[in-house]
C-alpha positions as CSV (number, residue, x, y, z in Angstrom):
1,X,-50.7,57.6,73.9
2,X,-47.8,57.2,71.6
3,X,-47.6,59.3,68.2
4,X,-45.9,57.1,66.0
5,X,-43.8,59.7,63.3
6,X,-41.4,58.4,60.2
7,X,-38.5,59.9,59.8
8,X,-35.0,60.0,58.5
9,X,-32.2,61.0,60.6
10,X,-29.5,62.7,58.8
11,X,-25.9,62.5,60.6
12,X,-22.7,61.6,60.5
13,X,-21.7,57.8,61.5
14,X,-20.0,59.1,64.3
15,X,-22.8,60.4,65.8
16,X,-25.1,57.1,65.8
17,X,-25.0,57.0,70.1
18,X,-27.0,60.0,70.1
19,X,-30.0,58.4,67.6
20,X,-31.3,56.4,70.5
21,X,-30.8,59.5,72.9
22,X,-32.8,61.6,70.5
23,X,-35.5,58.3,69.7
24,X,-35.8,58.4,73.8
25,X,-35.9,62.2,74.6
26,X,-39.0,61.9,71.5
27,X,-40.2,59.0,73.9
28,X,-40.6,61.2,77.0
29,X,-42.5,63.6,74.5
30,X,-45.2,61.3,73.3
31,X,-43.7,60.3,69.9
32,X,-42.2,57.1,68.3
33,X,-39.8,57.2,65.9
34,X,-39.2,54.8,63.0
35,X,-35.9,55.8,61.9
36,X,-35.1,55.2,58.2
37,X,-31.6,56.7,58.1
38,X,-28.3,54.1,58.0
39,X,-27.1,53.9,60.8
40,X,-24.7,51.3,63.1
41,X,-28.0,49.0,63.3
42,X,-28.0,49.2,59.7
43,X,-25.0,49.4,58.1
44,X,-24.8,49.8,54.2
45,X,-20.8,49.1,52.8
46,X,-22.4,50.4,49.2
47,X,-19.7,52.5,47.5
48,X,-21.2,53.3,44.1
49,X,-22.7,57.3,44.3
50,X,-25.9,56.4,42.5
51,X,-26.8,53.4,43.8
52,X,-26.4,55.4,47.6
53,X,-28.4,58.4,45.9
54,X,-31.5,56.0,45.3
55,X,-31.2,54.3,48.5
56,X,-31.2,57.3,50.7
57,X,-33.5,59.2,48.3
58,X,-36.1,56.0,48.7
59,X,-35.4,56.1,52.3
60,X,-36.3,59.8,52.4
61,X,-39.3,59.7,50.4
62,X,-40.9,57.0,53.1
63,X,-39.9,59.1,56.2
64,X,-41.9,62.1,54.9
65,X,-40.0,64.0,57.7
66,X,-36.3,64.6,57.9
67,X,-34.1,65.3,61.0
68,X,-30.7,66.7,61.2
69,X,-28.8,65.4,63.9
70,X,-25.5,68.2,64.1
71,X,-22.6,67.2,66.0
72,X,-18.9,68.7,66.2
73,X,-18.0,67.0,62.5
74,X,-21.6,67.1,60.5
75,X,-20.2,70.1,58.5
76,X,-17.6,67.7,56.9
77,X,-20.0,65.2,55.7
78,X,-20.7,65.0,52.0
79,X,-23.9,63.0,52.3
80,X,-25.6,64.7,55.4
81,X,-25.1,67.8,52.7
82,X,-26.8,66.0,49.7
83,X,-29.5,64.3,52.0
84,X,-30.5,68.1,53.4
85,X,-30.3,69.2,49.9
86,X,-32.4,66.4,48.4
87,X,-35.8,67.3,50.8
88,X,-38.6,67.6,48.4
């Protein structure tokens, strides 16, 4: 039987192929994942800092549990830094 978990997936854009690998690998253990990071699926053009703040701060909140997904270029990103930071 299927655990279904919330969570928010913290990563950079780039890294979006490798949601679905982690969602799958999750899978194979027994767990479902309902992402509520933005990702490729669903994209966000929103450019003003405090709006983004609120959005991923709401999106965080729902989740309950957050994920870092680190790849080569994660160091470099500004909001994976302030997402981590933000955790309750």
């Amino acid at each position: 039987m299927s655990k279904e978990k919330n969570v928010f997936i913290s990563h950079f854009g780039k890294d979006d192929e490798h949601i679905g690998k982690l969602k799958e690998l999750m899978q194979q253990k027994g767990y479902t994942l309902r992402n509520s990071s933005i990702d490729s699926t669903k994209p966000n053009d929103a450019s003003n800092p405090d709006y983004i703040r609120q959005l991923l701060r709401d999106r965080i909140e729902w989740a309950g549990t957050t994920i870092v997904l680190i790849g080569p270029k994660t160091h470099t990103r500004e909001w994976v830094d302030w997402e981590i930071e933000y955790q309750r």
